[in-house]
N, C-alpha and C positions, 0 to 999 in steps of 0.2 A: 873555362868553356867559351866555345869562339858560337855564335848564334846567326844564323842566317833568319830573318822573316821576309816572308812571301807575301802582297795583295795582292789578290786575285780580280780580275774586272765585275765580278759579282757575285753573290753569293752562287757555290757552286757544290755540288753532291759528288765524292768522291773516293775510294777504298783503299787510299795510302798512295804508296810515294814510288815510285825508282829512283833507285840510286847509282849514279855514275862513281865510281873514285876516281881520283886524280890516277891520268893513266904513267905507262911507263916508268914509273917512281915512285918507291914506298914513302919515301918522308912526307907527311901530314897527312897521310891515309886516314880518314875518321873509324875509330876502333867504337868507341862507345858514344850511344846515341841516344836523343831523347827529341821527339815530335809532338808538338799540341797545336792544336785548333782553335779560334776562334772568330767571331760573329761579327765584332767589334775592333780589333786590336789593343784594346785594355784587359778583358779577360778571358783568361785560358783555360784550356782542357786537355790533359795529359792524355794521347793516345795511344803510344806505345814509346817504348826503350828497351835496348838492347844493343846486339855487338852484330857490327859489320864484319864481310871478311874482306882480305886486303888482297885483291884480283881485278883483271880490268872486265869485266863483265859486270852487264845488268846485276841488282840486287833488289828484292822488292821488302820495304816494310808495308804488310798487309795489319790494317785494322781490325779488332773486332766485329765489326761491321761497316755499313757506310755512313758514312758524316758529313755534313752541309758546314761551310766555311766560308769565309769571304780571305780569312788568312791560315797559314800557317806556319811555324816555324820549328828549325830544324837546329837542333845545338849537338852539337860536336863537345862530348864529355872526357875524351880522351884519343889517343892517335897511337899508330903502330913504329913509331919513330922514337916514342919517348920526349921529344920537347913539346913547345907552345904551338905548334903549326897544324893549323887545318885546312884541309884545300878538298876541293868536291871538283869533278870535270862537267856533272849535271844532274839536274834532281826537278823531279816533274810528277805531278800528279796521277794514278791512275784511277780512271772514271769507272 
């Protein structure tokens, strides 16, 4: 798994993520995905996982609800390519 984490300039209240893939090119598309949160950056909290699709549009993983974080990160469990490569074009909180 390839992991991106995020700090944010301050604790902030948020409802998930957008997701960019890497555009014009399938290889290292994030297929399978796992997001948590936390307060601190020592401990975490599993918000959602699941499967992206591999297109260049917007993708949004929505939370159960809203969540207040100072971080959060983003692992990349598996890719539409079949090897080791993950690549993201952008990935941004929605408020």
């Amino acid at each position: 798994p390839h992991a991106l984490t995020v700090e944010l300039r301050e604790v902030t209240e948020f409802k998930g993520l957008y997701v960019y893939q890497r555009q014009y090119e399938e290889r290292g598309r994030v297929k399978g995905y796992r997001v948590e949160i936390s307060l601190d950056g020592k401990t975490w909290q599993l918000q959602d996982q699941g499967d992206l699709w591999s297109h260049d549009n917007r993708q949004e993983v929505r939370f159960p609800e809203p969540v207040k974080a100072k971080f959060y990160r983003f692992t990349a469990l598996g890719n539409f390519s079949g090897d080791d490569v993950a690549s993201l074009a952008e990935l941004t909180i929605i408020r």
